[in-house]
Each structure stands twice: as C-alpha cells, then as structure tokens.
C-alpha positions as CSV (number, residue, x, y, z in Angstrom):
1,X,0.0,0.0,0.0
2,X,1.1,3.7,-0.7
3,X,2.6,5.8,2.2
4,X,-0.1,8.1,0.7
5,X,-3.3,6.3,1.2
6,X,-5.4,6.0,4.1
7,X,-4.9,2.7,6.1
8,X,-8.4,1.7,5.4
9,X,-10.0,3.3,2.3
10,X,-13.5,1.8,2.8
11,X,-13.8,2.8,6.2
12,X,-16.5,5.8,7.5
13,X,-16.7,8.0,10.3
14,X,-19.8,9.2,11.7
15,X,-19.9,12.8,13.5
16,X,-22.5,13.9,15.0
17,X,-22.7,16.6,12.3
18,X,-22.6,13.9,9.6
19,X,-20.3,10.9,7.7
20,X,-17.1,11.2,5.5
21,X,-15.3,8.6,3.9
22,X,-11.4,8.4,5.6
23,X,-10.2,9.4,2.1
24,X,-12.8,12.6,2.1
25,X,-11.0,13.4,5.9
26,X,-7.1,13.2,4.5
27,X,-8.3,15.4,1.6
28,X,-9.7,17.7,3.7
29,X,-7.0,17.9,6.1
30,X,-4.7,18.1,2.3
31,X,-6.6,20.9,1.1
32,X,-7.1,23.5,4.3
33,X,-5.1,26.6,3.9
34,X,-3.1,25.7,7.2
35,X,-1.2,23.2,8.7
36,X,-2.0,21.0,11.8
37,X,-0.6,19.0,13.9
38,X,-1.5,17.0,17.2
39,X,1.2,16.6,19.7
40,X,-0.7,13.9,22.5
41,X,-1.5,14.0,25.7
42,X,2.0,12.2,26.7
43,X,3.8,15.4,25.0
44,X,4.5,12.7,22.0
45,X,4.1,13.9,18.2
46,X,1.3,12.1,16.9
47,X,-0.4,13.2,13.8
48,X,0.1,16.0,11.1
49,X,-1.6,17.6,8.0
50,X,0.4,16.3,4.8
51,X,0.2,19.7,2.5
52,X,3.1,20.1,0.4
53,X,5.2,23.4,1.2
54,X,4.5,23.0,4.3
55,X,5.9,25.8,6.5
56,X,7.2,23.1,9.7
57,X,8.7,20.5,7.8
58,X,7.0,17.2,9.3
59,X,7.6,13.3,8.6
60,X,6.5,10.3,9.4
61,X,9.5,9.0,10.9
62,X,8.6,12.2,13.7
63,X,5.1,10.1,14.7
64,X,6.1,9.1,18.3
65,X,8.6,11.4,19.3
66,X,9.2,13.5,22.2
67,X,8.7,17.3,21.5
68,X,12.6,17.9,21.9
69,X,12.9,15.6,19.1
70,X,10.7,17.7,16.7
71,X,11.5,21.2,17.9
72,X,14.5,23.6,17.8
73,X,16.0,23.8,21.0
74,X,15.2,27.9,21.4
75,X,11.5,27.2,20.6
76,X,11.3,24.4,23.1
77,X,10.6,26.1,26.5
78,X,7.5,27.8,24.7
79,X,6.3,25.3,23.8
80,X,6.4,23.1,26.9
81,X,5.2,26.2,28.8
82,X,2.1,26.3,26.6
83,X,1.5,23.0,26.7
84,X,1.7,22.9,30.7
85,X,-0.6,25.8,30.3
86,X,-3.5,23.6,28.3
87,X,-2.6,20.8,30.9
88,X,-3.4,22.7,33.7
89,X,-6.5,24.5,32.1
90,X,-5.3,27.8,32.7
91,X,-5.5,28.6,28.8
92,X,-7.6,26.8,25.6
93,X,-5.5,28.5,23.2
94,X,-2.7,30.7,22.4
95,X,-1.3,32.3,19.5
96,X,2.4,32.9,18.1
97,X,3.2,35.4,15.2
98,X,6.0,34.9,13.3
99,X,8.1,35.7,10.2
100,X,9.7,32.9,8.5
101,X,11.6,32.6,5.1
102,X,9.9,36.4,4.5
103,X,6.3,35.1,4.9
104,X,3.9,36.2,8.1
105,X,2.8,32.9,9.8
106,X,0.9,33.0,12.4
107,X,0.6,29.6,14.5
108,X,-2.2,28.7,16.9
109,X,-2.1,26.6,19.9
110,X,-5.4,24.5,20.8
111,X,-5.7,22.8,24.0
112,X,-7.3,19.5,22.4
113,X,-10.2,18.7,25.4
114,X,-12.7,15.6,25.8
115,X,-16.6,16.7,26.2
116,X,-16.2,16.6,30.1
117,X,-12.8,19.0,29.7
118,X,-10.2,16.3,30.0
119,X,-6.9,16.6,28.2
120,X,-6.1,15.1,25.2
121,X,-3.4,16.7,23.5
122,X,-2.3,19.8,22.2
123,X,-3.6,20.8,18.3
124,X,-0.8,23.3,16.8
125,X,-2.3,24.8,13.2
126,X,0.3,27.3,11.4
127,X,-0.8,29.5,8.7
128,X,0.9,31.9,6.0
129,X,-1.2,35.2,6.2
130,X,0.3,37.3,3.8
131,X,-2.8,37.1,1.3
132,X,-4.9,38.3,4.8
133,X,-2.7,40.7,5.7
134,X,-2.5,42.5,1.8
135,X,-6.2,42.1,1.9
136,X,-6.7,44.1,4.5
137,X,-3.4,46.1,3.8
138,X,-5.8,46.7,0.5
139,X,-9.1,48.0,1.9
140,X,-10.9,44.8,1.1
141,X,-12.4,44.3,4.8
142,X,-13.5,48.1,4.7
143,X,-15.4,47.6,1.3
144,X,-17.4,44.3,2.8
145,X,-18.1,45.6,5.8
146,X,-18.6,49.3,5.0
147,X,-16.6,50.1,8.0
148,X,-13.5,52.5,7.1
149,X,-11.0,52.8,9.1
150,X,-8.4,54.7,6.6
151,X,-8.9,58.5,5.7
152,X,-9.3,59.1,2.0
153,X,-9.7,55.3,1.0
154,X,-12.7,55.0,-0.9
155,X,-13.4,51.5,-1.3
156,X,-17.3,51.8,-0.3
157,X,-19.0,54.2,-2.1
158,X,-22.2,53.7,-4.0
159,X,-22.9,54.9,-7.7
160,X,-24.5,58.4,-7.6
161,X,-26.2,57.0,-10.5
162,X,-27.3,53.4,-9.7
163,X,-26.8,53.4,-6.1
164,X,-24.2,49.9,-6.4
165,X,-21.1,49.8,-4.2
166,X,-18.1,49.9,-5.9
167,X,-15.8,46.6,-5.6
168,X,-13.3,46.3,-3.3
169,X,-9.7,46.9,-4.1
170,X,-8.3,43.4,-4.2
171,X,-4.5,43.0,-4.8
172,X,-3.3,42.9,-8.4
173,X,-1.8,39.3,-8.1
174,X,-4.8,37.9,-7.2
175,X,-6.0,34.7,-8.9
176,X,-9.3,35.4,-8.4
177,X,-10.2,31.7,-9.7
178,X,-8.1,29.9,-6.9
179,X,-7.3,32.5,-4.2
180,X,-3.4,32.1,-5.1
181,X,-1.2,34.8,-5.0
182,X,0.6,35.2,-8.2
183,X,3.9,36.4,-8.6
C-alpha cells in the first residue's frame, strides 16, 4: 500500500454533524489553507496535515517522538510552557506570530479537550497570512463591511447613478479563480 493512502480506504466516520469517507477526511485535512498538527496527551508527536510546502517540515518517521525531538532547542521552552498551560486549564489557546523565510505565519495553539474537559493533547495549526494581511493592507475588509478605518480610502461608495457599491480593491496578483497569490 502507498505511504499516501489512508490505512483503510473503505472505512467511514460518523460525526454527530454527519459521515465522511477516511479518504474525504485526509483530503480535507490536504486541502485547508493551514497546517496542523497534534502533539498527545503524553507530550509525543502524533499526527500531522500532509500539505506540500509546508511551513514546519514534518515526517512520518517524527510520529512518536518526544517534543525535543521535533523542535528547535530555542523554541522548546515555549512550547512546553504552553502545553503545561493547556494541561493545567489555565488557557484553551494561544497564539504565536511569526516571520519565516519572509512570509507572516501566524501559529495557533489549541488545548485539544474531551466533552467533560479532560486533556487530550495539544492541536498546533500554522498559517501563512500574507494574502490576509494584503487584503486588508488593500481596503478589502472596509469595502465588505462598509466600515473605514483609513482616511481618503474609498473602497465603499455607491454609484450616484445606480446606487451599487463599488468593488473592493483586491490585490493585483490575485488569482481570483483559486485564491493564489501570483507572482
């Protein structure tokens, strides 16, 4: 069998909010815009997102291993402080901004809790927002919401004539098909 297939293809899981296919969940898991992984509640790396290009580098041969074996040494304190923050239900989440290789990541901590609040591990999703941040850099929250928060931008007016708002300013590079950024 493929190290890219799911272990058993046939096989469903039913959520309360309805049934996908284990092939349907690694696809979704594939195609979200972020990364995630699940470090358990025995501080061992268990599980992570396989996008390509991914920002933290993962691989299989990590499943199992302690967190000093999958972080850099100056990260490592954080890390362990957050999770012995989650553990001891003093926070549910935390986030970390960050610039790597030029990009702005931003990387969000989730304490990972049963229905009845137990611990079960600690849910780490990283994601490149640099098409967020232009957006917004670009007035295209003001022209949805109609809120303006920059003097002389005028990225929701409506016609005299017609009375339509004008589109927002979106970046140049957008694909508008995909959502990519082109270069």
């Amino acid at each position: 069998m493929p190290d890219n297939e799911p272990f058993t293809k046939d096989a469903h899981v039913t959520f309360p909010s309805g049934t996908l296919t284990l092939t349907e969940l690694q696809q979704i898991f594939k195609t979200l815009p972020f990364e995630l992984d699940l470090v358990d509640a025995n501080d061992r790396f268990s599980w992570y997102s396989d996008q390509p290009n991914r920002n933290h580098g993962r691989s299989q041969d990590q499943i199992g291993k302690t967190l000093a074996e999958i972080h850099p040494a100056k990260i490592l304190p954080t890390i362990k402080s957050l999770i012995e923050s989650f553990k001891a239900g003093k926070q549910d989440s935390i986030n970390i901004p960050s610039t790597q290789n030029g990009h702005k990541i931003l990387t969000t901590y989730y304490a990972l809790r049963d229905d009845a609040g137990a611990y079960l591990g600690t849910l780490e999703c990283t994601a490149n927002v640099d098409q967020v941040i232009s957006m917004f850099e670009n007035g295209a929250f003001d022209a949805i919401s109609g809120a303006s928060s920059q003097p002389g931008k005028n990225s929701n007016t409506a016609d005299a004539t017609t009375g339509a708002l004008a589109k927002p300013k979106m970046p140049e590079n957008l694909d508008t098909t995909t959502g990519a950024s082109q270069k």
